[in-house]
N, C-alpha and C positions, 0 to 999 in steps of 0.2 A: 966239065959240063955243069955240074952240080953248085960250081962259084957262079960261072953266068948264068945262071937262073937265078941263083937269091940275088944277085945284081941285080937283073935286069926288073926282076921282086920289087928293090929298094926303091931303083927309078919310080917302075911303076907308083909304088905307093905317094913317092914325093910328090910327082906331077899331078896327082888326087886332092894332096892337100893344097899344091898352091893354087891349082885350081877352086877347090873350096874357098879358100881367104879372098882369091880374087871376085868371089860371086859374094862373098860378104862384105866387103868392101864396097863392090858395087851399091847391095840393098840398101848399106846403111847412107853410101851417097845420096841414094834417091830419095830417099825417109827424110833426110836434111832438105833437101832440096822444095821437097813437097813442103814439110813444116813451114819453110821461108816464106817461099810462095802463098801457103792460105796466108798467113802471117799480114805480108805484106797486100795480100789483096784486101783484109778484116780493115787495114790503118787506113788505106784507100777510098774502103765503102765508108767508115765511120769520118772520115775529113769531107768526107764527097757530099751537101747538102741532100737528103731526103727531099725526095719529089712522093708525092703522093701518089695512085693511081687517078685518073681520068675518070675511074667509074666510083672510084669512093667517093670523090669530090662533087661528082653527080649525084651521086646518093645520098649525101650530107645535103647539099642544096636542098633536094625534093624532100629532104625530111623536115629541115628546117622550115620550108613552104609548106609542108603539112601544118606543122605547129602553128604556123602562124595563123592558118585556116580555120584550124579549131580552138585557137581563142587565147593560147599559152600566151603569158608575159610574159616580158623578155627586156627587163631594161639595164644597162649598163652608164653606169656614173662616172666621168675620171675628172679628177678636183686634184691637181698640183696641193703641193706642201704651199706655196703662197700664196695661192686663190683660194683654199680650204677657208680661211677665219674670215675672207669678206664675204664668201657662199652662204657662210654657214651661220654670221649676223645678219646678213639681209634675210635668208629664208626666216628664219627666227623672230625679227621682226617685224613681220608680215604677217605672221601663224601663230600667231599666241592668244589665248583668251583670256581676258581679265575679267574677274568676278570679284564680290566684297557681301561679307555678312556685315551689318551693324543695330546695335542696337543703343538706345537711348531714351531717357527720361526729360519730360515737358510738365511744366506746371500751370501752362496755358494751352491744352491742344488744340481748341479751336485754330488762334493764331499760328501754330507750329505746320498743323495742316496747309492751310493755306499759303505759307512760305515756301511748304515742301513742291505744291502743285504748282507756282508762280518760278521757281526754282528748274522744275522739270521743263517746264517749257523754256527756257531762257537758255537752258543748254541742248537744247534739239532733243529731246529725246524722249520717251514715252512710257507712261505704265502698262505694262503687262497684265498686274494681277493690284489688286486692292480690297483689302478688308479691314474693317472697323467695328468692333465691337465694342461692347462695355456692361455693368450690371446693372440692373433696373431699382428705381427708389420710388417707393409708392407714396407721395404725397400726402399731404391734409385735408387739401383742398380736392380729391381723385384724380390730379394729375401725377402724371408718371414721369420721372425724370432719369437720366445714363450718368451713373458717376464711374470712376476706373476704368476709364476710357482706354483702349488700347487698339493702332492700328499697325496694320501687317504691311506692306508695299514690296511688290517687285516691279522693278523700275530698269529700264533699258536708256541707255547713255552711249554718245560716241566714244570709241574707245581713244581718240585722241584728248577727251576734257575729263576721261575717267579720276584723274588723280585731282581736277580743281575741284569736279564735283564734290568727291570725298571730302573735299577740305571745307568747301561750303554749305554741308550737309551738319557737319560737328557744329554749327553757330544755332542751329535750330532747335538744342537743349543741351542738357547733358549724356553725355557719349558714355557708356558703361563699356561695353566692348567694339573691339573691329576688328577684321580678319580678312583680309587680302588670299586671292591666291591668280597664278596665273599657271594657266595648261596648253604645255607646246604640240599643234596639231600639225608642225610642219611635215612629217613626213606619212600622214594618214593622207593630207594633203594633194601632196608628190604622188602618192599611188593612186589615189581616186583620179586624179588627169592622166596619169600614164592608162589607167587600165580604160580611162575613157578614150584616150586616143586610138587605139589598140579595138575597140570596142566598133566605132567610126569606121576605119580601116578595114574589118569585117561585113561593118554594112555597107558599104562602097561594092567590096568586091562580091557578096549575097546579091546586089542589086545587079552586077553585069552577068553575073551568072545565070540570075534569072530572066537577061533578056536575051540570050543564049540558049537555053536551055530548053528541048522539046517535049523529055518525055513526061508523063505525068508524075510519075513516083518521084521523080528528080526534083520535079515542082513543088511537088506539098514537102519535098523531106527540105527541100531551100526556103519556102515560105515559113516553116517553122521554127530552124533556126533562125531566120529574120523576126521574128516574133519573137524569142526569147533575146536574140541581143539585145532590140527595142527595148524589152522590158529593162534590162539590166541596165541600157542607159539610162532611158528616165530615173532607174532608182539613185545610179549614181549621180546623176544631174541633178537631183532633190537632194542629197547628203552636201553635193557639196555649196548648194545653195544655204543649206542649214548652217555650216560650216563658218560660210559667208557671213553672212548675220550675225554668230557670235561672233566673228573675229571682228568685225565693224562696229558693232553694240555690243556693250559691256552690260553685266549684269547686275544688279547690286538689288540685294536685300535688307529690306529695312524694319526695324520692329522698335516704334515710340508708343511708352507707356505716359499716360499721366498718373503726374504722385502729386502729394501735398507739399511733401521736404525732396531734396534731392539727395540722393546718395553720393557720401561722400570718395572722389576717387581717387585721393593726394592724401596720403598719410600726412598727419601734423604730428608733430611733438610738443606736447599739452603737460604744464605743470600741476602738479597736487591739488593747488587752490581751481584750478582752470577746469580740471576732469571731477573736481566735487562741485563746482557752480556749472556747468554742465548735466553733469547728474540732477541734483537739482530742480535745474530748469526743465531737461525733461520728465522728471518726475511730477512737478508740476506741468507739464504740459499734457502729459497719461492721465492726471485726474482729470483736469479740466474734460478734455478731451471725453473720458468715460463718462463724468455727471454729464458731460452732452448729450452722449448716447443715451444714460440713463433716463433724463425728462425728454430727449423724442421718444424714446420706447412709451414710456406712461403717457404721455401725450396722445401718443398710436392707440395705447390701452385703454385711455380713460372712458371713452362713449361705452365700451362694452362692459368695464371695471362700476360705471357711477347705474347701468343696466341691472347688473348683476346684484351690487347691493339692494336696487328697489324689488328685485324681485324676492331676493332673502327678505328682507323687512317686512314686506307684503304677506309671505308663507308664517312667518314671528307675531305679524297678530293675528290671521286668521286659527292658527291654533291657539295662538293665546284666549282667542276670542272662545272656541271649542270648548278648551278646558275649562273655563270658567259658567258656560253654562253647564257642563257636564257635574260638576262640583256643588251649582246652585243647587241644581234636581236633587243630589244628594241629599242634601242639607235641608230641601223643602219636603222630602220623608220623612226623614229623622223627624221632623218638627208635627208632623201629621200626627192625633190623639188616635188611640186605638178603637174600633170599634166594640159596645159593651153587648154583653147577654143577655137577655130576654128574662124576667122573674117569673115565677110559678104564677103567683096572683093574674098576670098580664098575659100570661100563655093562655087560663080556663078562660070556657067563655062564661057570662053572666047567666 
């Protein structure tokens, strides 16, 4: 009795465990099974093109319609690798400002002037600003004359003759310096249209909203934005009118001095004999030059110089004259016999 109990003991225990292995067996089938599954559904969703939602794609729209409302810019450029270099030469082309400083020395201003203004008009184009000064010489005769004459000019040229200008400009003396520069406005350009387009587009749609629109607060908060885009256009409609101008007209500045010699602007290479008779001659051309200055100065000085002595001279004998009588008086005491005393005899009376 006591064998078939722990027998039947044994059974029991075996049927326990193979039942155990077969529920683990199971789990971990199912574990696999699931794994595969997410698995293969993850490769599915990720091959499978993303569609967006219907309402985000709504809500992107209405946002972007917002932005556009309130004024946001928004521009996108797409230029290929072989349309980039002819874009991006013609924009360039079009958008650059040419300007020039120069200056230069004339030994005839008068003529020089008058070439320069016969010069301005001949190439279409106009002074801006003009000044002319120089120092005053005060004559002999009380006429007053300008020597060291120097004028200033800003002058506006088509920007398509800007470079003959320059060239023809160098014949009217000598040219000391020049300095070119050109400044690329194409892409300030670019955005002052885009944000004017953009600008427009705003007042379009400010205008149907305002003939839409009933209630009051709606009205004046629309006519006010209407009022500042306005603003904003005009301003940018004036920038890029400005814009205009210089890139059509070229600037150029001009400053001709008149000299007596010209300054030389080519180095030479001068022998020993060459740089001593040079010396020289300007050494004799400094004296020259100084005894000039020196008889106009005494020239200038002489009326007040040939004054000055007559009035010393005139002061030289009225003392002289002084002294000489003061000296006589002296001399005519001196010379005077002393009064005598009275005798006794001639004192009593008779």
């Amino acid at each position: 009795m006591k064998k078939n109990t722990r027998l039947l003991a044994v059974l029991l225990a075996l049927t326990i465990l193979a039942l155990s292995l077969t529920a683990c067996a199971s789990s971990s089938k199912y574990v696999a099974e699931t794994t595969t599954a997410t698995v293969s559904n993850s490769a599915a969703y990720d091959s499978a093109p993303m569609e967006e939602p219907a309402s985000t794609t709504q809500e992107t729209a209405e946002f972007e319609e917002m932005k556009s409302e309130n004024g946001a810019l928004s521009m996108t450029t797409e230029v290929t690798q072989d349309d980039a270099p002819e874009a991006a030469s013609t924009d360039v082309a079009s958008k650059i400002i040419y300007s020039a400083d120069l200056s230069a020395q004339t030994t005839d201003f008068d003529a020089a002037i008058s070439k320069l203004d016969a010069q301005i008009t001949a190439f279409g184009g106009f002074i801006e600003r003009s000044d002319i000064n120089g120092d005053t010489r005060y004559n002999d005769d009380g006429t007053t004359s300008v020597i060291n004459r120097w004028a200033y000019y800003t002058i506006r040229v088509p920007a398509a003759r800007f470079e003959a200008f320059l060239h023809q400009t160098e014949g009217i003396g000598n040219v000391t310096s020049i300095s070119r520069y050109a400044e690329n406005v194409t892409s300030q350009y670019t955005d002052y249209e885009a944000r004017l387009s953009s600008l427009r587009t705003q007042e379009e749609r400010l205008l149907s909203m305002l003939e839409k629109s009933e209630d009051v607060e709606s009205l004046i908060a629309l006519e006010q934005r209407l009022a500042d885009v306005r603003y904003e256009l005009e301003s940018i409609e004036r920038n890029l009118k400005n814009l205009d101008l210089q890139i059509s007209y070229s600037t150029i500045t001009l400053n001709l001095q008149e000299v007596e010699i010209y300054t030389p602007t080519v180095p030479v290479q001068r022998s020993f004999g060459e740089k001593l008779s040079s010396a020289f001659s300007d050494g004799w051309r400094s004296f020259v030059r100084g005894l000039q200055y020196f008889c106009i100065d005494l020239a200038l000085m002489l009326p007040g110089l040939v004054l000055f002595l007559l009035i010393v001279f005139a002061l030289f004998l009225l003392v002289r004259k002084i002294v000489r009588k003061t000296k006589a008086r002296r001399e005519a005491k001196k010379e005077a016999p002393a009064p005598q005393a009275p005798t006794d005899s001639e004192s009593k009376p008779e």
